[in-house]
C-alpha angles and dihedrals in degrees: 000000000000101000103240090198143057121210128233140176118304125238100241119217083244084071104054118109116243096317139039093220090156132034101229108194100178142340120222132190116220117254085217121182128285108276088011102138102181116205097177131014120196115178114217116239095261089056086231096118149011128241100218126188105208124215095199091038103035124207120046137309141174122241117205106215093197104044095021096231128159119219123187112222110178133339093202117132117257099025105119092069111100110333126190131208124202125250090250084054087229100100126066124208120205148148131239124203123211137174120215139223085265088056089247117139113229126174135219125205114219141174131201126203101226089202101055096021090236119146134199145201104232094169121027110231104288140171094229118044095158102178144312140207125208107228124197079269111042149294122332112190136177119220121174102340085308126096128232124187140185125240116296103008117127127256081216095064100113108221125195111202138158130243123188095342087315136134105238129176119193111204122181091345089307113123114205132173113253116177103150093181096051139263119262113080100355120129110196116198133173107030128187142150124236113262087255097055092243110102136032126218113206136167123234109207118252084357113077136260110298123195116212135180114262082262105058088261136123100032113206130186111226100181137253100309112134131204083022112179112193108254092193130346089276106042138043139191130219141143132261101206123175120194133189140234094297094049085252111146105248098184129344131181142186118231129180112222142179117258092243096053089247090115147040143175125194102217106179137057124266087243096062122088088214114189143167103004123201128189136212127241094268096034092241094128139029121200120198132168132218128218088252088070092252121143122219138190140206123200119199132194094241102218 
């Protein structure tokens, strides 16, 4: 059977910083096709595949990472930021950008069985799609203020977006401005809520990733880890990238840390440029990409 991975050095416990939050037993870099330049890498909650936004091919496509096949999703523009996959890892969540006739850009917000082929509008082209969750039922999104949902997904399904540059939390179908860290010139990014609906990670520009409660309460500093996805309901992970006077990326890592800030785990080598991770749904594996296109992952020993 053709070997989908290449091994590389593993990150020893002797190099963790302060903690050891994960037990990393080996990090692998995808063997991925011949021309394939990956931007972004999402593994799907089963960890059977990842979700890869190409650079040469454009659009989204699926990556089988035990058969190594590649598998086109959609071609439509605008599609790479910020995909979801279902927790059955057979839908696929994306947006898709267009310009009117009025030269105005709207966005549309789709999903794709990837069974039966079948797409959906989920969100008709608007000018503020805000944010959206994908609950065990379905998709939950925020347009305007106002939230639409797919069939089946709950009104229950708590969603952190941003408006305007904004914190904002939708509870019960019911939008509210968040904002823990205050209003005027704060430019909130990144957004989620914890697995178990009870706390939000955000990131405070030019600050670092905060973790609050679903109120706007308890307040905790997490540290200057960008693009930070919650691992547990306890730990996230997130990269702390540098760059020099030509915005190149010198040096980026990916680090696991507790949601208060009191912890932290560096997961990846010094050699490797690790950006945007992303988990699966039992935390036994992180995928990250690098600027060369290439694709990692981490497996961890899930305790």
């Amino acid at each position: 059977m053709k070997k989908f991975f290449i091994s590389v050095m593993l990150l020893g416990s002797s190099a963790a910083a302060f903690s050891q939050l994960l037990d990393v037993a080996s990090v692998e870099k995808v063997a991925l096709p011949t021309g394939v330049v990956v931007d972004k890498a999402i593994v799907s909650p089963q960890g059977d595949y990842l979700l890869v936004s190409d650079n040469v091919q454009g659009g989204l496509q699926t990556y089988d990472l035990a058969t190594g096949e590649l598998r086109t999703v959609t071609k439509a523009n605008g599609s790479s930021y910020d995909p979801r996959i279902s927790a059955d890892g057979k839908t696929i969540v994306y947006r898709e950008a267009q310009v009117g006739n009025d030269r105005l850009r709207r966005i549309s917000l789709k999903s794709v069985n990837m069974t039966t082929g079948e797409t959906q509008t989920i969100v008709s082209p608007t000018r503020n799609l805000q944010g959206l969750a994908v609950d065990a039922a379905g998709v939950v999104a925020i347009d305007g203020g106002k939230m639409r949902r797919s069939s089946g997904a709950s009104k229950a399904t708590p969603v952190a977006s941003i408006d305007k540059g904004q914190l904002m939390i939708t509870v019960n179908g019911s939008t509210k401005m968040l904002s823990p860290n205050g209003t005027t010139g704060q430019s909130y990014l990144w957004p989620s809520v914890s697995p178990d609906g009870t706390r939000v990670l955000y990131y405070l520009a030019t600050v670092g990733a905060y973790t609050c409660k679903i109120d706007g309460s308890d307040v905790k500093f997490v540290g200057k880890y960008r693009a930070a996805r919650w691992y547990d309901n306890n730990t996230v992970v997130g990269m702390k990238d540098y760059y020099d006077e030509t915005d190149c990326v010198t040096s980026s890592k990916i680090y696991a840390v507790s949601f208060d800030g009191s912890e932290s785990q560096l997961l990846t080598a010094d050699d490797v440029l690790a950006m945007y991770p992303s988990v699966n749904a039992d935390g036994s594996k992180i995928a990250f990409s690098t600027p060369a296109g290439e694709a990692y992952i981490i497996n961890v020993n899930v305790r």
